[in-house]
C-alpha positions in Angstrom: 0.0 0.0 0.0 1.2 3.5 -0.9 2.3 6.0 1.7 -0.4 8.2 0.4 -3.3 5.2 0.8 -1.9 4.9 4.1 -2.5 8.2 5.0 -5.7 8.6 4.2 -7.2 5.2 5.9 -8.8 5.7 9.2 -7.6 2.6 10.7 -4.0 1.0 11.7 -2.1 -1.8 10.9 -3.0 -4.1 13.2 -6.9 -3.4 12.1 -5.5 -4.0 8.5 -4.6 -7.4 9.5 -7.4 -8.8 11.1 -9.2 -7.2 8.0 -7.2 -9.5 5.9 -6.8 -12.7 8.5 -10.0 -12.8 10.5 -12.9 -12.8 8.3 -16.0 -13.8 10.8 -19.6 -12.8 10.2 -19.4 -11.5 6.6 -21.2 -8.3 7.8 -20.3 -4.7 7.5 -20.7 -2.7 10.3 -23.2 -0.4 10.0 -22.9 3.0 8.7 -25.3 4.4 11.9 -23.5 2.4 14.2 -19.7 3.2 12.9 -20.9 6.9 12.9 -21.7 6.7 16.6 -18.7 4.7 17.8 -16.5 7.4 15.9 -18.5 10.6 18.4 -17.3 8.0 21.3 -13.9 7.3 20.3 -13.7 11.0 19.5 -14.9 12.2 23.0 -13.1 9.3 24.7 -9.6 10.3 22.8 -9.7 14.3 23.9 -10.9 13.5 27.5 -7.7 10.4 27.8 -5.3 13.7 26.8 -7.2 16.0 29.3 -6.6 13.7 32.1 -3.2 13.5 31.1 -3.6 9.6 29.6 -2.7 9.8 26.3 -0.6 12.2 25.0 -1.9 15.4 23.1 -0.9 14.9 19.7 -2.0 11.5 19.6 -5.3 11.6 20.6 -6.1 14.4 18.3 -4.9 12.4 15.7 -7.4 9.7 16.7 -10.0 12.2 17.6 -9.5 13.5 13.9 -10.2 10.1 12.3 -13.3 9.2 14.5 -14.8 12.3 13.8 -14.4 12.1 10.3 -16.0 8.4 10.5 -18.6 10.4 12.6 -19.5 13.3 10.1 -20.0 10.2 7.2 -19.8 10.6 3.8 -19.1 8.3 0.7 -15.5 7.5 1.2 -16.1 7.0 4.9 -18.5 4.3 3.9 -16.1 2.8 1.4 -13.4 2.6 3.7 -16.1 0.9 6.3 -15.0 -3.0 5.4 -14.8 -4.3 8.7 -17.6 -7.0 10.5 -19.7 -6.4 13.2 -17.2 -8.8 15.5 -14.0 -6.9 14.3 -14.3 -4.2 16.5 -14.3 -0.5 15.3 -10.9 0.7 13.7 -8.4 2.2 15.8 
């Protein structure tokens, strides 16, 4: 994968390869659903760096991606391959 694809995926490695090595229910998650996880994981990011948890940078960088998954949109939908018993992309 390209530098640039990398960049622009909302996910990890390690979410990459349970993508490619764990296939389970055959089920996309939801659009609805992935959109509220990404509000969590957003909220949950910026209040681990408020309390000093998880450093700044980082968890805007995470907060960044999950609201982006939150807001929607085509390519978030696109890039939404992953089953319900995956687990949300980190």
């Amino acid at each position: 994968m390209s530098k640039a694809a990398e960049r622009s995926q909302l996910w990890g490695g390690e979410t990459e390869k349970a993508v490619a090595n764990f296939p389970v229910s055959g089920e996309p998650i939801p659009v609805p659903v992935a959109r509220w996880l990404g509000r969590i994981k957003a909220a949950a990011a910026r209040v681990n760096a408020e309390l000093e948890l998880l450093d700044p940078e980082v968890a805007e960088r995470i907060a960044g991606a999950a609201d982006r998954i939150a807001a929607g949109g085509a390519t978030i939908r696109r890039q939404l391959t992953h089953h319900l018993t995956r687990g949300f992309p980190s």
